[in-house]
VOTI-93154 format. One record per residue (C-alpha): x, y, z; residue number from 1; residue in one letter. Coordinates in steps of 0.001 Angstrom, whole numbers. Layout:
BEGIN
        c1        c2        c3   pos   code
         X         Y         Z   NUM      A
...
# end
This chain:
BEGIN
        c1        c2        c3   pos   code
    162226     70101     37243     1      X
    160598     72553     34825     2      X
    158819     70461     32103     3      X
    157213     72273     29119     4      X
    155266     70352     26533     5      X
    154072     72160     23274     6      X
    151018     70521     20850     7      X
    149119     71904     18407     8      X
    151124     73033     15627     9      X
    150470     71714     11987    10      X
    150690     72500      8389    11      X
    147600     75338      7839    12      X
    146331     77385      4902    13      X
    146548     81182      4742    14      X
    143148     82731      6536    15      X
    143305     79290      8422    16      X
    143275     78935     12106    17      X
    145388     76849     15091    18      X
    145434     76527     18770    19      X
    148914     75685     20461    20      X
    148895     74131     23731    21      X
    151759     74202     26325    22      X
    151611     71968     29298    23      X
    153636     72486     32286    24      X
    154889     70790     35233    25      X
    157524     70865     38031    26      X
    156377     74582     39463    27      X
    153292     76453     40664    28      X
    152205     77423     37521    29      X
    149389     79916     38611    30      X
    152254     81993     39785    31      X
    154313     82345     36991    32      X
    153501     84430     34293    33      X
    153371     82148     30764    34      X
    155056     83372     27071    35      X
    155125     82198     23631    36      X
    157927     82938     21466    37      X
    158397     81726     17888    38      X
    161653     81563     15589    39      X
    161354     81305     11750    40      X
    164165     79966      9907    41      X
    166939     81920      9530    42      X
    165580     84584     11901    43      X
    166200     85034     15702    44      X
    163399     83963     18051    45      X
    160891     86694     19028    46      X
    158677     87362     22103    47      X
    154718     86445     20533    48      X
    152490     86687     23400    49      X
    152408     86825     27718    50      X
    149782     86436     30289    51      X
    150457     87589     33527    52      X
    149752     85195     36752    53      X
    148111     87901     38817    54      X
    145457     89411     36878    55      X
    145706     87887     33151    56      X
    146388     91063     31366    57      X
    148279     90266     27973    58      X
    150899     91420     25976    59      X
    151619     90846     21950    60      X
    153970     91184     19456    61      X
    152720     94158     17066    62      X
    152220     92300     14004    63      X
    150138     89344     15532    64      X
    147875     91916     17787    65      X
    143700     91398     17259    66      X
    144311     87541     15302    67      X
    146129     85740     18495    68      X
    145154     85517     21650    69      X
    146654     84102     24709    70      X
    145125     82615     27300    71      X
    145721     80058     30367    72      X
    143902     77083     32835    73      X
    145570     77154     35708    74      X
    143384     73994     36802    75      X
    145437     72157     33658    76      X
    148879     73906     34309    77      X
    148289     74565     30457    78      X
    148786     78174     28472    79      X
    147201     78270     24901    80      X
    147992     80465     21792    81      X
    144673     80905     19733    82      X
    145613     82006     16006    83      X
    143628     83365     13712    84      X
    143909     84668     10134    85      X
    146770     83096     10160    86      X
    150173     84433      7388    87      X
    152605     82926      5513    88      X
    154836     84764      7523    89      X
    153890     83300     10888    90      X
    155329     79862      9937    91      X
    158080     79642     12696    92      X
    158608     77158     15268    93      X
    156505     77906     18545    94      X
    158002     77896     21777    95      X
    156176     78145     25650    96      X
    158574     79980     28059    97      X
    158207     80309     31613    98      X
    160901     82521     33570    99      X
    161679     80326     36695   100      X
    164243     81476     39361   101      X
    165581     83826     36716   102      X
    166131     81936     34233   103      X
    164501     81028     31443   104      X
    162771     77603     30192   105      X
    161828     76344     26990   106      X
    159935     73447     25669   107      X
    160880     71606     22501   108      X
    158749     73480     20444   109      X
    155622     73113     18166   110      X
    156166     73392     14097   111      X
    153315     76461     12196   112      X
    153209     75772      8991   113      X
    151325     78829      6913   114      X
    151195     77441      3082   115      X
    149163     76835       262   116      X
# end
């Protein structure tokens, strides 16, 4: 079965950087285009970042465009969300989604942590 396995996450200062992994398993991964979402408290999750499985092209969320950047190994089945200058107001839980058959799959998520 799908199998999605965040890492990364952590407590960081503002300005700071992380790097989220996602490792997946139970698909073909290098045809399956990869997402991260994120949900804060209190707020619904949002769409962060996607990589395509053809040619890599990416999409972002407005406010995180030119300080994250997605990217993927297809030899590791893993997807990775590079974050840079990173806000107060990206502290949210980060999830990997993969749309499989239709439908979509999560992993448990990774906690961001923007403080000072």
């Amino acid at each position: 079965q799908v199998q999605l396995v965040e890492s990364g996450g952590g407590l960081v200062q503002p300005g700071g950087s992380l790097r989220l992994s996602c490792a997946a398993s139970g698909f073909s991964f290098s045809r399956y285009a990869m997402s991260w979402y994120r949900q804060a408290p209190g707020k619904e999750r949002e769409f962060v970042a996607r990589i395509s499985n053809s040619d890599g092209s990416t999409t972002y969320l407005d406010s995180v465009k030119g300080r994250f950047t997605i990217s993927r190994d297809n030899a590791k089945n893993t997807v990775y969300l590079q974050m840079n200058t990173l806000k107060p107001e990206d502290t949210a839980v980060y999830y990997c989604n993969v749309v499989f058959w239709g439908l979509d799959s999560w992993g448990q998520g990774t906690q961001v942590t923007v403080s000072s």
